[in-house]
Structure formats: C-alpha cells, structure tokens
Backbone as numpy.savetxt, mean C-alpha at the origin, in Angstrom:
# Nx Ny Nz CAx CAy CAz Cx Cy Cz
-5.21 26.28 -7.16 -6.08 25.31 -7.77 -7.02 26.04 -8.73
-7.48 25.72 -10.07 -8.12 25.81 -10.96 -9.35 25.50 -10.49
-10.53 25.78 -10.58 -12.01 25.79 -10.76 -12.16 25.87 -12.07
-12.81 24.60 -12.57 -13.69 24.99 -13.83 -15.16 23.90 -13.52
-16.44 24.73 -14.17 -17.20 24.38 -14.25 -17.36 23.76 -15.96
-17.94 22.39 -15.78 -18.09 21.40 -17.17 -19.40 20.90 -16.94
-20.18 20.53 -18.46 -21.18 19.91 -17.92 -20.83 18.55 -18.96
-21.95 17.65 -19.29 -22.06 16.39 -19.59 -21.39 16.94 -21.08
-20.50 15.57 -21.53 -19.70 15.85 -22.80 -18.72 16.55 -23.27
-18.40 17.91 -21.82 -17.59 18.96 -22.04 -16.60 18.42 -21.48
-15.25 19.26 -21.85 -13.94 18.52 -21.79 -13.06 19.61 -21.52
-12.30 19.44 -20.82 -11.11 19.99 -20.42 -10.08 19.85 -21.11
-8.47 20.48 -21.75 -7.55 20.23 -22.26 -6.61 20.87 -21.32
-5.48 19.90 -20.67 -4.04 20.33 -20.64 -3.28 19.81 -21.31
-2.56 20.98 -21.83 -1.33 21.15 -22.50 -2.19 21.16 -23.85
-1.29 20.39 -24.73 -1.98 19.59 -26.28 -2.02 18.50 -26.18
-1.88 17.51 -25.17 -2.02 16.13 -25.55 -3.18 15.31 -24.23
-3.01 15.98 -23.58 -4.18 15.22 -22.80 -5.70 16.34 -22.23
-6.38 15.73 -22.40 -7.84 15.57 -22.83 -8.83 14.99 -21.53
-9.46 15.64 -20.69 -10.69 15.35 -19.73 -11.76 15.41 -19.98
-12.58 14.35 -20.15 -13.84 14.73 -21.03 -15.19 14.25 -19.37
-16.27 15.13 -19.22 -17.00 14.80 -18.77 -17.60 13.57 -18.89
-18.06 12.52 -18.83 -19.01 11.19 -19.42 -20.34 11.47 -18.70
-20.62 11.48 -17.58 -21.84 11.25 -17.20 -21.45 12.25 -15.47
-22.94 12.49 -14.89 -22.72 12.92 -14.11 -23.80 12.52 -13.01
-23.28 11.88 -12.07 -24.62 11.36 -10.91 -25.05 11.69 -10.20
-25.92 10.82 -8.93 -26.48 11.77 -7.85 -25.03 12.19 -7.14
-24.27 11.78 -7.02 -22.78 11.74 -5.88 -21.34 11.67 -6.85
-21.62 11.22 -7.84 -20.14 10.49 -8.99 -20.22 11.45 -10.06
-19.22 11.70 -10.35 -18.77 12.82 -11.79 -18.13 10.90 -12.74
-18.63 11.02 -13.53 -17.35 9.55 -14.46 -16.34 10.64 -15.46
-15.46 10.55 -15.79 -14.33 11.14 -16.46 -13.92 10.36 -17.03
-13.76 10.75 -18.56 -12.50 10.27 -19.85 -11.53 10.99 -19.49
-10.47 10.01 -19.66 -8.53 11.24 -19.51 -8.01 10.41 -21.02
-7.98 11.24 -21.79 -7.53 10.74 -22.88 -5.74 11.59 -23.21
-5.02 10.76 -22.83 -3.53 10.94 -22.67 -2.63 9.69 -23.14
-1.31 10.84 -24.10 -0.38 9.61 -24.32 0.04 8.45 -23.52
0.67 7.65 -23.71 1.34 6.64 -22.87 2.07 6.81 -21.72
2.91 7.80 -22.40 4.25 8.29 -21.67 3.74 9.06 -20.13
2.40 9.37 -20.28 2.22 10.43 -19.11 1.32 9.06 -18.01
1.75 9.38 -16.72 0.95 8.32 -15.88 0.03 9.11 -15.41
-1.46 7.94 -15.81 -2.59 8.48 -15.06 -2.88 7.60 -13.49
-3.23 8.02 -13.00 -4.25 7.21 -11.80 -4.30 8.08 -10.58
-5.47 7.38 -9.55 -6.40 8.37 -8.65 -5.48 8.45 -7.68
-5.88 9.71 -6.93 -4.87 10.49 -5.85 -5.15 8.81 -4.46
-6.32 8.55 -4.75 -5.94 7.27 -3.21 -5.06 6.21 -4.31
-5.05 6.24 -5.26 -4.35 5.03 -5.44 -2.50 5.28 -4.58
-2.27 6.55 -5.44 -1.05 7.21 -4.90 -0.44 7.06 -3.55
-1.71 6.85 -2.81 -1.80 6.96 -1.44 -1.33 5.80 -0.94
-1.73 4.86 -1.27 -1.79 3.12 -0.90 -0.25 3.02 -1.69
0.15 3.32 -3.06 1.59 3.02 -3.14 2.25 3.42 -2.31
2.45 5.06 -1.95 3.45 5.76 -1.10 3.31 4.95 0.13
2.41 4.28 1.12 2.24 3.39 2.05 2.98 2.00 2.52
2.67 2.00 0.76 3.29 0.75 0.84 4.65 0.79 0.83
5.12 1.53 -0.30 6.63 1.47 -0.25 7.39 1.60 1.01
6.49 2.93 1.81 7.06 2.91 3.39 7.23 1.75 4.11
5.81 0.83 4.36 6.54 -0.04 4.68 7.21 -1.33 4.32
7.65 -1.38 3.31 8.32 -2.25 2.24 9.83 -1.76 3.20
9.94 -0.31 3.38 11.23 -0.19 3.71 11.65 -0.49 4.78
10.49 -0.36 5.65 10.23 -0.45 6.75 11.06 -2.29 7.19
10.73 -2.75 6.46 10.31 -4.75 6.51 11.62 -4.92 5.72
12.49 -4.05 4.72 13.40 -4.29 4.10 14.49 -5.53 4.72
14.41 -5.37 6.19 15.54 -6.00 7.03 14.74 -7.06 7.78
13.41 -7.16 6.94 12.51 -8.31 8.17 12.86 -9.56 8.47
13.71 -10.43 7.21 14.25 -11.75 7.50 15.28 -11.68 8.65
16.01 -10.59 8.89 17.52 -10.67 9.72 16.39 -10.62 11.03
15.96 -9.55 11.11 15.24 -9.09 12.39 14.42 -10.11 12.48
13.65 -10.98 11.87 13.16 -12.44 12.40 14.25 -13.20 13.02
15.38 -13.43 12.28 16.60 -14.26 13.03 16.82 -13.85 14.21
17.35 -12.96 14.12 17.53 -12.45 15.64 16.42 -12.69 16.92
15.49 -12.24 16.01 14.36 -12.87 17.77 14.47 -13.77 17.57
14.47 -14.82 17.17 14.15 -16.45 16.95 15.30 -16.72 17.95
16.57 -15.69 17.56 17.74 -16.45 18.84 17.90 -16.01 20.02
16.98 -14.71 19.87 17.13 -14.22 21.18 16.09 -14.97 22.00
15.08 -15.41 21.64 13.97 -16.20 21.89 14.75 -17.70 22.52
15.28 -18.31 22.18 15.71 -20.09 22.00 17.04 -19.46 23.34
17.63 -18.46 23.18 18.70 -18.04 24.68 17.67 -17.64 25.79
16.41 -17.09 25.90 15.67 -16.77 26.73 15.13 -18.59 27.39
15.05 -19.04 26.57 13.84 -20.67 26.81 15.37 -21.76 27.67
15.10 -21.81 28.78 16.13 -22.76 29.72 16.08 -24.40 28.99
16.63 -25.19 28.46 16.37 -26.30 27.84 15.88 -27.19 29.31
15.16 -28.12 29.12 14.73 -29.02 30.86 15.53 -30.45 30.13
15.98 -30.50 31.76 16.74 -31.19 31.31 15.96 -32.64 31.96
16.64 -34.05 31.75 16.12 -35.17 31.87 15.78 -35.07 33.29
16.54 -34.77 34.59 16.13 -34.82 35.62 14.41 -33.94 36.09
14.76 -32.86 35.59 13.43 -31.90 35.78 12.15 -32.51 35.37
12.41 -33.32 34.02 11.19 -33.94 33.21 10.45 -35.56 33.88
11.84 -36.22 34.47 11.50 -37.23 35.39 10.74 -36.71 37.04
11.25 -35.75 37.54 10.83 -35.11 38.42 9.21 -34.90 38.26
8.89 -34.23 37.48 7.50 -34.09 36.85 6.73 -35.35 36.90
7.50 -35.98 36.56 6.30 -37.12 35.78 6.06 -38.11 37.27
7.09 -38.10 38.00 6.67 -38.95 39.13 5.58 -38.46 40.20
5.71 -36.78 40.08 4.46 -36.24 40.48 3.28 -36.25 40.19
C-alpha cells in the first residue's frame, strides 16, 4: 500500500488519465474528486461489499421458486385432510 500525504486542493495522479483531487478536509471526513474516463469504474470499497453480498445470495435464491414448490408439497402431504366424519364429530361436542 502507498502512503501519500495531500493537503486541501492537492491531487494525486494514476496512470495519465485519472486524477484524485483533495476537496475539503473535516473534523472525521476527507471529500475527494476522482476525475476518470468512463471506461474505468469508480465506487466505494462498502459499496463493493453489498454487491459481492448480494450476488451471493442471488445465487443462493437462484432455485427459490422450485424450493418454495417443494415445501408447499411437502407441507399439503404432511397436513391429514379431516374428513366429514371427524368435523361432525367436533361439532356435536
């Protein structure tokens, strides 16, 4: 990892085309310009975080409609249907 010290307005360069410019600096917050072509993707390491997450469980759920079916039938073979006698039985009690 690189260490560099910048202060307000000073700017960083990688490569030749993209550009880190200090903006302001707070009690707790650094603000940063990234001035970069199109072609290159910017965004923050938690954003990264929450995609890679997600996609996991995207893959995870890939099969979630089948695997709903299935319990739904394994569910409805578990449940005994009552039948007319059982329900008359009941009710005279």
């Amino acid at each position: 990892m690189l260490i560099m010290r910048r202060r307000e307005g000073e700017a960083i360069m990688i490569g030749d085309d993209v550009e880190i410019r200090i903006l302001s600096i707070g009690r707790s917050k650094v603000k940063i310009g990234i001035t970069a072509p199109r072609t290159v993707p910017v965004s923050s390491h938690e954003i990264e975080l929450v995609r890679s997450e997600n996609q996991a469980a995207a893959g995870i759920l890939s099969d979630g409609p089948a695997l709903v079916a299935r319990l739904l039938r394994a569910r409805v073979q578990e449940t005994p249907e009552k039948s007319p006698e059982v329900t008359d039985q009941k009710e005279e009690e």
